[in-house]
N, C-alpha and C positions, 0 to 999 in steps of 0.2 A: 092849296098844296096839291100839288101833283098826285096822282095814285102811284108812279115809281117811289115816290118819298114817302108816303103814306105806309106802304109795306116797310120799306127799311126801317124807320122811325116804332112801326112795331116789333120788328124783329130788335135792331140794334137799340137796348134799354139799359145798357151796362150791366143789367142784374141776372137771376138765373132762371128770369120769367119774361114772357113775352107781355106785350100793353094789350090784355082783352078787349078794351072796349075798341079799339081801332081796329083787332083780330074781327070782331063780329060785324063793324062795318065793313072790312073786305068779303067777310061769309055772304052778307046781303048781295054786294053785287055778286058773286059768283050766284046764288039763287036767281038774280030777278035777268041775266043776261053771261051768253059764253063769251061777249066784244072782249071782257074785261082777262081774259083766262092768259092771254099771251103775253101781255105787261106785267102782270102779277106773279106768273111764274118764272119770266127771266130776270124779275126783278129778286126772287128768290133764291136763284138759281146762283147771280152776280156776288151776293152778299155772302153764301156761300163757300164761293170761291175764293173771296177775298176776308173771309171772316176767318175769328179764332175760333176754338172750340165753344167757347161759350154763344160765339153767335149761329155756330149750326146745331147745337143743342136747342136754342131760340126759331131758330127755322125749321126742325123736324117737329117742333111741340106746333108750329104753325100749321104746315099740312096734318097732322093728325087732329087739329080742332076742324078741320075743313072734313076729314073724312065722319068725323063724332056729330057735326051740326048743320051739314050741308043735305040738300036733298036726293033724289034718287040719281036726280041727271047729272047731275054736278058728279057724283063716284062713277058712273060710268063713266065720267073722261077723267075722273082723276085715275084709275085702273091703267090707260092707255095713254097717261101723260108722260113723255120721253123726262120733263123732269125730275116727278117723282120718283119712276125707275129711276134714274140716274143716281139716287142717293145711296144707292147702293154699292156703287162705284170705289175701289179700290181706295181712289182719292181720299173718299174718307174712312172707308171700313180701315183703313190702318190704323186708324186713331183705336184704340179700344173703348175708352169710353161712349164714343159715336157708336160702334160697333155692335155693342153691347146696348145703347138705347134703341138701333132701330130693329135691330131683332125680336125686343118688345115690342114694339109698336106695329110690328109688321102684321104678328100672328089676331091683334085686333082687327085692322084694316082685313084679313081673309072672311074673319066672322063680320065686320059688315056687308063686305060686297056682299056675300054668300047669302046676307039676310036679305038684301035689296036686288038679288035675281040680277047681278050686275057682274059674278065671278065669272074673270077668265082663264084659257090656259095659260096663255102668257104673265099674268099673274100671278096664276100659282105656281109656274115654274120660275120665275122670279123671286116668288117669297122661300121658295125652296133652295134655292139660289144663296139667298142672305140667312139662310140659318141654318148651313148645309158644313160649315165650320165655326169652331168657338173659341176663342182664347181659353185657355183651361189654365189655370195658376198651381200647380205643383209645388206643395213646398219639400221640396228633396233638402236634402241635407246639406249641400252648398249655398242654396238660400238658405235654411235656417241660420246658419254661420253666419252669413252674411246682413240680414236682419237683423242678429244678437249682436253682431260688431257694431254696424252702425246707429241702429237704437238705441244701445246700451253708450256710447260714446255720445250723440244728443242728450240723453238724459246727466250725464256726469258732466258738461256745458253748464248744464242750467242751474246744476247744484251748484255748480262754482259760481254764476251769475249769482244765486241767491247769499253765499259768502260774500261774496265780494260788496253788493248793497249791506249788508249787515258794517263791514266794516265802515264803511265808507258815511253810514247814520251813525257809528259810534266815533268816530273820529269828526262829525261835524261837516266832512266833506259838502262838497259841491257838484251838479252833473258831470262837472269836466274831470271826473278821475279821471285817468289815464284806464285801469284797470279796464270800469265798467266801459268806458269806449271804446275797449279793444276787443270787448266779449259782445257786443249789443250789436254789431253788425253781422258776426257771426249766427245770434238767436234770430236774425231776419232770414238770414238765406236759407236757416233749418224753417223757419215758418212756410216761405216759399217752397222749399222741394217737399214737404211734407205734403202741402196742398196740393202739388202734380202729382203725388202719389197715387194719393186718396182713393180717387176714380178707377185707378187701374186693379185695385186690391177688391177679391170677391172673399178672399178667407175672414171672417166675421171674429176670430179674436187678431188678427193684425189688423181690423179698423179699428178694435179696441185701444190697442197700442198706440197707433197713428191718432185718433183721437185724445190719447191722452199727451201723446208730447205734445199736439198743437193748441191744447187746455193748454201747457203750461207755456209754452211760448206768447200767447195771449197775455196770463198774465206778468210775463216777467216785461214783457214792455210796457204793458198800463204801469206797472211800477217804477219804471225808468220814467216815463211820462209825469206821473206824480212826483217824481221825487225831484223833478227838472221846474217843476210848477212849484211847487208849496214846502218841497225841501222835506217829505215824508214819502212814505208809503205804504202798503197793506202787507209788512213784512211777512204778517202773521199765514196769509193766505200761502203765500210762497211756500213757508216752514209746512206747511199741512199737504199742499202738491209734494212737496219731497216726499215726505214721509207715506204718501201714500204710494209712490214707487208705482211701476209698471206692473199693469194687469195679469195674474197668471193665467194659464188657458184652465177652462171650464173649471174657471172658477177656485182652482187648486191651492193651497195655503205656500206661502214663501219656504224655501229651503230654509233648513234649520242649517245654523251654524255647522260647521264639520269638524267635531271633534278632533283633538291630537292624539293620534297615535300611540298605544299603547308601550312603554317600553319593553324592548325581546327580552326574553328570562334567562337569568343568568344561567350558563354551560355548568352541567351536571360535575360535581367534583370527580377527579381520579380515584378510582378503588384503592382500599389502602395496602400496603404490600403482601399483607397475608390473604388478603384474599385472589391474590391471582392465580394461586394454586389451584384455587376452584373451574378456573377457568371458562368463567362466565362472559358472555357475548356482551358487549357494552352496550346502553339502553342506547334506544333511535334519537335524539335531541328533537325535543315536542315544536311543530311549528311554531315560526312567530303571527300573532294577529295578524290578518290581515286592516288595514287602514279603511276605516270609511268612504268611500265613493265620495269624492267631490261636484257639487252639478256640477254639466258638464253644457249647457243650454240654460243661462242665466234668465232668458225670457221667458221660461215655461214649458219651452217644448219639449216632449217624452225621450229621455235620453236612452240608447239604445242599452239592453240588457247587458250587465256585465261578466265575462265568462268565468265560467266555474274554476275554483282554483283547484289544481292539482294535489290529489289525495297522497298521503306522507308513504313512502316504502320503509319495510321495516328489513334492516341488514341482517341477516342472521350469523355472518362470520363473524370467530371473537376479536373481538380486539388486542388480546394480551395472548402469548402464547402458553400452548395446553400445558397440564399440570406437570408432564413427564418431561416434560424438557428443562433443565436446570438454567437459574438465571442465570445469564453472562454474566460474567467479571466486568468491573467498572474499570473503562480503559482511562490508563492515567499517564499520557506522552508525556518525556521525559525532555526537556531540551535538547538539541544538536549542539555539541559544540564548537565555537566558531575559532576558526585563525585567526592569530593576534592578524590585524592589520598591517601591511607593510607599504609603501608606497612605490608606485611603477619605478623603475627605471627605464632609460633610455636603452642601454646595453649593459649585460649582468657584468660583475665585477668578480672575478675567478678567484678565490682561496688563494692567500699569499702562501707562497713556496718560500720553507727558510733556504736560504745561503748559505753553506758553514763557511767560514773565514777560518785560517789556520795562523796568519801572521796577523794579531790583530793589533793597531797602532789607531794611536787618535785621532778622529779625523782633525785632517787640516784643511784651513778654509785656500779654497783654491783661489789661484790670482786671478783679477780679472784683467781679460785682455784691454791692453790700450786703444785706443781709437788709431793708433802711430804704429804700436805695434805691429808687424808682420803677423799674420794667420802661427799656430804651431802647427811642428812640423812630427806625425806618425811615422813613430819608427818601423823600420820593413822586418816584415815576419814569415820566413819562407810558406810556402803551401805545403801542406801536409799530404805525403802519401794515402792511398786508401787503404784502411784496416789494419794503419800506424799510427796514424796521428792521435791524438787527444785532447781532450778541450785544456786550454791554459787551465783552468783551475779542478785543479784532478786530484781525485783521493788522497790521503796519507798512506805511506804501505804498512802492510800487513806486522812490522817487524819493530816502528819504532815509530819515533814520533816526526821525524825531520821529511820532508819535503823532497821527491828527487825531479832532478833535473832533466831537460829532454835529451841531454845533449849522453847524459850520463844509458837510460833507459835505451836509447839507439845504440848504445853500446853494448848494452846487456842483449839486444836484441840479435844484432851482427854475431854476440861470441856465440850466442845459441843456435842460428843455423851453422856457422862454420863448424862445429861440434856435428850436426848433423850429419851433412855431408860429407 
């Protein structure tokens, strides 16, 4: 095997450790000769670049066996090796968890060189360099929410994963529920992003948390797995992860239940009529309870104080008026009353005017004209002088009961100016 494969094969192990006993035969050559230093480290350098996390976590735990076991010469050029600088490099300090491991390991590497009379500037302006900033994890109040939403929403997943096995053993089911196959891809991809988390979380009760939903993801699929094999499984284990629910912080006991609200107290009666005379100021109506605080941070974290409630003022004006003023009289509105109702008309219809008739005869039904007939024919009636005439149907006179004539009255008229004149 080659010495470029020999390194790879120690670094890439798929696991979260490197292959010691291949790590110490590369420490031997770097001791017994430097030929080996320039295949070895761009062989590191390559793997690196083209690795996951897990494989440059496997290659930074390589050079710090090399700084921990190699001898004096060997850390003198590991100090001035442009690759081991380099891991310091942007490229992967953005990782945090890289970031955060070589930060450790840096402040080592300063105490060896330093012991082995092999510390540079450039070194230690380098290691100052990589711990010169730090990912600092703040949990402000938008991540708390944020954490209690989505943890709290994994955890109520897996409860329903554990119902749904429950039914599915009491009904005799098979793997192939439908149910559990709609929910057991879901508990995979909370496993996976849980374990990207992991690394990046420094707050010591949210690895507690994260710890325990990836307990229970673990076991709700060994139970899918048994129950797919042998048609059981360790319901009981499930039942008990429930019930044990997520961790409170430092240790804190679970929210109690939150009480119901007490009912408001019934409004003070009215004074009775004789006593207004007193004229007494009506009592203030005594606050109602306030309602218990609901948490408000289901995963434990310290919910912010809640504010004082505002103390009661007391009214001192009365309410009824003073004793010197007499009661009003009780007003008792008497109906309006209304107009019969009448219906519109079109145009009003004017009070009939009697007629008198003086000659009266029964009527007769009048002929009807022929169709052959000639039109009849109005008889002619001079035109009346002005401030002579009279309407054809004219008073009775004053003297009798007969009717006088026009012809007669023009008479009387003429004898009376001729008289005049």
């Amino acid at each position: 095997m080659s010495l470029s494969n020999h390194v790879k094969s120690t670094i890439e192990t798929g696991q979260d450790t490197i292959d010691w006993g291949r790590a110490f035969e590369i420490i031997e050559r770097l001791n017994k000769s430097h030929k080996d230093d320039k295949v070895i480290f761009d062989t590191i350098n390559q793997v690196c670049r083209n690795g996951n996390r897990k494989t440059r976590l496997n290659a930074l735990s390589l050079v710090d066996g090399f700084f921990k076991n190699c001898n004096k010469d060997v850390i003198k050029r590991l100090v001035q090796n442009p690759i081991v600088l380099g891991l310091a490099d942007e490229f992967y300090t953005r990782d945090p968890a890289f970031h955060r491991a070589i930060c450790g390991v840096s402040a080592n590497w300063m105490t060896i060189a330093n012991k082995n009379q092999c510390l540079t500037q450039q070194f230690i302006d380098w290691q100052r360099n990589v711990c010169s900033y730090h990912y600092k994890y703040v949990m402000t109040e938008a991540i708390v929410n944020k954490f209690t939403t989505e943890l709290s929403g994994c955890l109520e997943l897996l409860i329903m994963f554990n119902n749904a096995m429950q039914t599915a053993m009491n009904n005799h089911a098979t793997a192939d529920d439908p149910l559990l196959n709609e929910i057991l891809p879901n508990i995979h991809e909370i496993h996976t992003r849980i374990k990207e988390l992991k690394p990046t979380i420094s707050n010591k009760y949210l690895l507690d948390v994260i710890a325990y939903i990836e307990q229970y993801c673990v076991a709700c699929k060994e139970a899918f797995s048994d129950f797919a094999q042998v048609g059981t499984c360790d319901l009981e284990g499930l039942k008990k992860l429930a019930a044990k629910g997520i961790p409170r912080q430092n240790g804190a006991p679970a929210p109690a239940p939150t009480p119901a609200p007490a009912p408001a107290p019934a409004p003070a009666p009215a004074p009775a009529p004789d006593l207004i005379d007193f004229g007494y100021p009506s009592p203030a109506p005594a606050p109602a309870p306030a309602a218990a605080p609901s948490p408000a941070y289901p995963l434990g974290f310290d919910a912010p104080a809640p504010a004082p409630a505002p103390a009661p003022t007391y009214n001192p004006a009365p309410s009824y008026p003073p004793a010197s003023d007499p009661i009003p009289p009780i007003y008792n509105p008497q109906p309006t009353p209304q107009p019969a109702y009448q219906p519109p008309l079109a145009q009003p219809i004017p009070p009939a005017t009697p007629v008198p008739s003086y000659d009266w005869k029964p009527a007769q039904p009048e002929p009807q004209p022929s169709a052959f007939a000639p039109p009849p024919q109005q008889s002619y009636q001079p035109p009346m002088q002005q401030g002579y005439g009279v309407p054809p149907a004219q008073a009775p006179a004053a003297g009798g009961d007969e009717a006088v004539s026009n012809d007669e009255f023009m008479d009387f008229l003429q004898n009376i100016a001729t008289k005049r004149m």
